[in-house]
C-alpha positions, -999 to 999 in steps of 0.1 A, spaced: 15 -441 24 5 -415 52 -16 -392 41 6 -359 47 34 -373 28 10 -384 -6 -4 -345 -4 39 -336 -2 43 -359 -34 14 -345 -53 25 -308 -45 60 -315 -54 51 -331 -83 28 -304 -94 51 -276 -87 73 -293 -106 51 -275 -134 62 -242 -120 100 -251 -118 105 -257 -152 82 -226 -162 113 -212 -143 135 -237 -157 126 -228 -194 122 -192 -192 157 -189 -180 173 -214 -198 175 -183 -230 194 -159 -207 228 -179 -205 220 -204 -238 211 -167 -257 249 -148 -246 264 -179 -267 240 -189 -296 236 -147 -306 271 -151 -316 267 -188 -333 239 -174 -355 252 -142 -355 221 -131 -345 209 -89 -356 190 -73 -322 155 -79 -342 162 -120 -343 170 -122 -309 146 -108 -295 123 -131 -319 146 -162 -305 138 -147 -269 105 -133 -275 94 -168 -297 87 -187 -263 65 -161 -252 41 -168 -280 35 -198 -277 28 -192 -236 2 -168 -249 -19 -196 -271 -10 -222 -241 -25 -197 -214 -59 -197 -236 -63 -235 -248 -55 -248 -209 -87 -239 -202 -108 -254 -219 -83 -289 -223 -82 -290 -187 -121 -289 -186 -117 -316 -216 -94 -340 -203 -86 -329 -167 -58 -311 -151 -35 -345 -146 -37 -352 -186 -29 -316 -190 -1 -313 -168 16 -344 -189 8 -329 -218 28 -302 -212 59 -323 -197 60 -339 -229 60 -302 -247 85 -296 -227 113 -324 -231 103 -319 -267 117 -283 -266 142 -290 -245 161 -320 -269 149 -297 -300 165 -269 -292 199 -284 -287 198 -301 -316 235 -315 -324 255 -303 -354 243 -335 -373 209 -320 -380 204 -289 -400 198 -266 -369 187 -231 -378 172 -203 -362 138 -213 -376 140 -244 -358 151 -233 -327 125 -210 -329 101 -236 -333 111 -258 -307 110 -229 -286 71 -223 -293 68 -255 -280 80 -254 -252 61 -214 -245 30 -237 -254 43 -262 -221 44 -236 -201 11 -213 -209 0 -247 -203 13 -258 -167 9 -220 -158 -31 -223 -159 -30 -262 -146 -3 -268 -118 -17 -242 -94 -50 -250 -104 -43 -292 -100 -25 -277 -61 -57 -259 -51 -81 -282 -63 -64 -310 -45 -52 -296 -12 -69 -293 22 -91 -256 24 -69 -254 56 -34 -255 38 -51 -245 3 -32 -213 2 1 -217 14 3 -247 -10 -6 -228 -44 21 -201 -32 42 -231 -35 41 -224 -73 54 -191 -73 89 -204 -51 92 -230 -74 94 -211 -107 119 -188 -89 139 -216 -73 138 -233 -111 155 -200 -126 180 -201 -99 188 -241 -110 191 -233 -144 213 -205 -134 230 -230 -113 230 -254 -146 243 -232 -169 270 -216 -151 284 -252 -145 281 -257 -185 299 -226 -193 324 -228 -167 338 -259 -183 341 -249 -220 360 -221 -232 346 -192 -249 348 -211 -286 331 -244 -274 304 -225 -257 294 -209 -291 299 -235 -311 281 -267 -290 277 -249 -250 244 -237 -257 232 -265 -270 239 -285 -237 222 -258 -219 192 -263 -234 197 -302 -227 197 -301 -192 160 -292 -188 151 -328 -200 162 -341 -162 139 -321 -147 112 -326 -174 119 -364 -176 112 -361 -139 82 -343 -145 65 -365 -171 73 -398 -149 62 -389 -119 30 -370 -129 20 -407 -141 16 -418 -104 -3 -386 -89 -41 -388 -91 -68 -368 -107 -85 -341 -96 -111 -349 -73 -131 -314 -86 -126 -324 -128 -138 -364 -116 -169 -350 -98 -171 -324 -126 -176 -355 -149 -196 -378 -126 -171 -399 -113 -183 -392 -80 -167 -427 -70 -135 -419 -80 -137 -383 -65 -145 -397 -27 -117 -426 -31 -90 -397 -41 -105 -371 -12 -101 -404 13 -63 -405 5 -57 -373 16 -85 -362 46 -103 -388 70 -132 -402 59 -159 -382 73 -139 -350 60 -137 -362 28 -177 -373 21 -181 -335 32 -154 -320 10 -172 -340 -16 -206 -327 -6 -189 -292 -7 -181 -298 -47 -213 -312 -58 -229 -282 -42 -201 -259 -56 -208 -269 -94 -243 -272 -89 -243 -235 -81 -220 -230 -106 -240 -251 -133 -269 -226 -137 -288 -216 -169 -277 -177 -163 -249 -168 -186 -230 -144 -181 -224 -106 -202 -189 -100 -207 -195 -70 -219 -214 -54 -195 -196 -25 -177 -192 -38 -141 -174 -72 -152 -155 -55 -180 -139 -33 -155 -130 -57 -130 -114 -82 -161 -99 -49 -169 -86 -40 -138 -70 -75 -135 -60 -76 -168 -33 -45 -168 -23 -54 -132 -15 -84 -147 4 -71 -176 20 -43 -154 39 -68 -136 59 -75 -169 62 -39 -179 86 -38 -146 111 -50 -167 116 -83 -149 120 -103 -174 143 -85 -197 165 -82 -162 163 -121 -163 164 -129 -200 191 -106 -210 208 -104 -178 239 -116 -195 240 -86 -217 232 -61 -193 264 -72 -171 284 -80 -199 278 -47 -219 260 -21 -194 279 -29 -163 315 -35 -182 318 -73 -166 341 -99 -187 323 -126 -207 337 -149 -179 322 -138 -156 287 -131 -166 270 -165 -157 284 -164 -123 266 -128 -117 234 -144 -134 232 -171 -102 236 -140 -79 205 -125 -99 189 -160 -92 197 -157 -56 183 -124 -43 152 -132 -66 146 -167 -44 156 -146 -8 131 -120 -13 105 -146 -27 105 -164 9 101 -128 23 68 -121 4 57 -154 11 61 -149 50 50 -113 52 20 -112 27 -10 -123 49 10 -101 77 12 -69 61 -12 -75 33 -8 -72 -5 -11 -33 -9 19 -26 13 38 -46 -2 29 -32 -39 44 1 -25 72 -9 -8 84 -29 -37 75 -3 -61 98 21 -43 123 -5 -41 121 -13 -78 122 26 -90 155 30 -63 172 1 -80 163 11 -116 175 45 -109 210 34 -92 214 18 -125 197 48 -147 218 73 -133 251 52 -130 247 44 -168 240 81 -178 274 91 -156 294 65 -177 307 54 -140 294 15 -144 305 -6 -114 293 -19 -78 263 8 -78 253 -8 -109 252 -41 -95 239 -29 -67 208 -7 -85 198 -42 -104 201 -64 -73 177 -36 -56 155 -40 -83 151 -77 -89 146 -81 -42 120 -53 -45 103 -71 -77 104 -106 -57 86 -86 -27 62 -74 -47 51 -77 -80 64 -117 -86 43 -136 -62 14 -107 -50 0 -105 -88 -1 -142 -83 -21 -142 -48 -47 -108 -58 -54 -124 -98 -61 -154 -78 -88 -135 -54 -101 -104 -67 -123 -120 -97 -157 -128 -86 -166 -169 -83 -188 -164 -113 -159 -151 -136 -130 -160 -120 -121 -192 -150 -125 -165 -179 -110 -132 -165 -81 -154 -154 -75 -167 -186 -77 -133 -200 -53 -117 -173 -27 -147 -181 -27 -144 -219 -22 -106 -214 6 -109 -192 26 -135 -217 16 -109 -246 31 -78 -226 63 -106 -219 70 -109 -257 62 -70 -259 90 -63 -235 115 -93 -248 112 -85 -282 119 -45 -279 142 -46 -254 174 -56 -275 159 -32 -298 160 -2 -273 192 -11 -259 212 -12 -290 196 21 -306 213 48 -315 192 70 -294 197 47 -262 236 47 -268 241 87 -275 240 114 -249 224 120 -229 213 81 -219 240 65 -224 228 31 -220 204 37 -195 173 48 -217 150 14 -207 156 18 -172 137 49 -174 111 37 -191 105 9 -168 106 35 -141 74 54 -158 55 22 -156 63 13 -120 50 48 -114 15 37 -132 21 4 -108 17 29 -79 -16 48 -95 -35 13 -101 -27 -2 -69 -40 29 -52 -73 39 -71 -85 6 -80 -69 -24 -62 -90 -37 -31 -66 -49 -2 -78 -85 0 -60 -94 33 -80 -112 58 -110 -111 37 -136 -140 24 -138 -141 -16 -176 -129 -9 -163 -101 8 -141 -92 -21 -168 -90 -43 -187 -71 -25 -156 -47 -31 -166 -42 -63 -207 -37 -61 -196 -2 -35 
């Protein structure tokens, strides 16, 4: 096998990771219109049903650490394919077993602990394994696919609903919605089985051997005895007897710094756009229950358009621009809606305020967060304060998941003079703080060595 096309195979099958983090994120936003009204569900449980995932992503972010230090990033990765299918055949479990909400619940902690898992491993597994020349544009690989696996599952479940009618979808629909992440996540398990370890966890633990033979598959041989060379000296430096204080005030404000611009990017609202999206057209922007899946693919659309922008325009324009640009963008969109809402005119401007929103998110906030988390950390810290940043960021998802039904269906939210449109607001107020951080304490890491960036921090 050439060389270029085992490196395509091991990215694809790695990102794989990142589709069905897409994949089972989104699977809840058409499975949850349908199963809310099989359970009867209040706003509290579902946002618990919604929120549950999220959970379990948190504990997942903060174990993958240290499992893929224990048993490398492959074992991990198939770890978490197998959490996966588990919560994908759980959660649809057929009328013969004594499905509840409890168990769904369950089964959908398992499959929040797949994902917290494959969030820390695939992009790790990508940049560990991939040519320094390519290194980055492969890891932003990772970002397209989790958008391009919520616009599958979009894809998926509009096809699902589409061809029940309204009673079937409540009473089995949602169930087969759930099923159709096991393709994907079969996939995912098998052919993870045929990839090969990381070259970085095998010279981590010796296997120098083994390390060299995997490097050889994918650079020539003299580039490969160097690349090796590189790692031993990388964890040798890396090995010292100097630990490290947490708590002392210059890396506690960088992990800080990190940290909320890590959990600001859920405090956009993205993901109750996403997960609820089905609510928000059925009951904010007046559309018919037939239709609602269908407008749930155009979501999934605009998100993967704007995605390829970012990806073409980031190392052009650098990632400070495009925070404000898609800021703006986000606060225009959020406002079409806002203000549409408060009027009680609901229609195209809407539509039009959300689709705003979710390109000016994809710009922005979606893959950027990704790329600075990624380089701002210095070498020495950049293992913990990710770990730290991550966890946040799936503890500020649950946050936002579990309140936002809450919001939407008080009694505050639908009185005058909001009318609906009360969380847009407040998602407005923190893309606002978005603009603050990204101007007093973000560095504009364009162009610049990961040395250089720390030296951003010691000015």
């Amino acid at each position: 096998m050439k060389k270029g096309v085992f490196l395509l195979l091991i990215a694809a099958v790695s990102a794989l990771g990142g589709l069905l983090f897409g994949y089972d994120t989104g699977v809840i936003n058409g499975a949850q219109f349908y199963l809310t009204e099989h359970f009867d569900l209040t706003s509290a449980l579902k946002g618990w049903v919604v929120g549950s995932a999220l959970l379990g992503c948190f504990v997942g972010a903060i174990v993958a650490a240290p499992l893929s230090i224990k048993i490398g990033r492959k074992w991990s990765l198939i770890i978490s394919a197998i959490l996966f299918t588990l919560s994908a055949y759980g959660s649809g479990l057929p009328e013969l077993f004594p499905q509840s909400v409890s168990m769904l619940v369950f089964f959908r902690i398992i499959g929040g602990l797949g994902i917290g898992v494959a969030s820390m491993n695939a992009p790790m597994y990508i940049a560990e394994i991939a040519p320094s020349n390519i290194r980055g544009r492969m890891v932003t690989y990772y970002q397209l696919a989790i958008v391009i696996g919520f616009f599958v599952v979009f894809l998926a479940t509009y096809y699902i609903g589409h061809n029940l009618t309204q009673a079937e979808n409540i009473e089995f629909g949602w169930r087969r919605m759930f099923w159709s992440e096991l393709i994907p996540s079969g996939l995912f398990l098998l052919l993870l089985f045929f990839v090969p370890k990381s070259p970085r966890w095998l010279a981590l633990k010796g296997k120098e051997d083994e390390a060299l033979m995997v490097l050889e598959k994918i650079n020539d041989e003299d580039l490969a005895s160097k690349e090796l060379l590189q790692i031993k000296q990388s964890l040798t430096q890396n090995n010292t007897n100097v630990k490290v204080n947490y708590a002392s005030k210059a890396i506690l404000v960088i992990i800080i710094i990190g940290t909320v611009l890590s959990m600001l990017q859920q405090f956009t609202g993205i993901n109750a756009v996403m997960y609820y999206g089905a609510d928000i057209f059925e009951k904010a922007l007046g559309f018919g229950k037939e239709d609602v899946l269908a407008q749930q693919i155009l979501l999934a659309f605009v998100n993967l358009v704007f995605t390829f922008v970012a990806m073409f325009t980031v190392d052009k324009f650098g990632r400070k621009p495009l925070l404000y640009i898609g800021s703006v963008g986000m606060i225009i969109g959020f406002l079409l809606l806002g203000v549409s809402l408060q009027q009680q005119s609901v229609g195209l401007v809407s539509l039009i305020g959300v689709l705003i929103f979710i390109g000016s998110f994809a710009l922005s906030m979606g893959p950027v967060v990704w790329v600075l988390l990624s380089e701002m950390f210095p070498n020495k810290i950049r293992s913990v304060a990710m770990s730290v940043a991550v966890a946040a960021q799936w503890a500020a998802n649950y946050v936002v998941s579990q309140s936002f039904p809450m919001v939407m269906e008080s009694e505050t939210n639908n009185t005058a003079p909001w009318n609906g449109s009360l969380p847009y607001f407040i998602f407005i107020a923190f893309i606002l703080i978005i603009v603050f951080v990204t101007y007093k304490f973000i560095p504009e890491t364009k162009g610049k060595s990961l040395e250089e960036i720390e030296g951003f921090w010691k000015e």
